[in-house]
N, C-alpha and C positions, 0 to 999 in steps of 0.2 A: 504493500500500500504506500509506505514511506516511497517506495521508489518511481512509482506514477506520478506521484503528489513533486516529486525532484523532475519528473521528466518536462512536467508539466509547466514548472517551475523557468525552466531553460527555454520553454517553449517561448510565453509570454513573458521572458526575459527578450529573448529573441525579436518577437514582435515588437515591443519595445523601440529595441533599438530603430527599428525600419521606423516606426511610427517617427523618432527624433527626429532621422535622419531625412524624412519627406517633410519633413514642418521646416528644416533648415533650409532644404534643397527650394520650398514655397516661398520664404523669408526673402531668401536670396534673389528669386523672382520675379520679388516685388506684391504677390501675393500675399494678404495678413489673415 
């Protein structure tokens, strides 16, 4: 269970980052 809960973890760790990474890449744009 712990180790789903860890997979899952990394996952939307993961997503995360993309999510940062498209709001900077919008910033930069010119998009807010």
């Amino acid at each position: 269970m712990s180790e789903l809960s860890k997979r899952d973890k990394e996952k939307i760790q993961r997503e995360n980052e993309i999510i940062d990474k498209a709001e900077k890449l919008f910033c930069l744009n010119g998009f807010d």
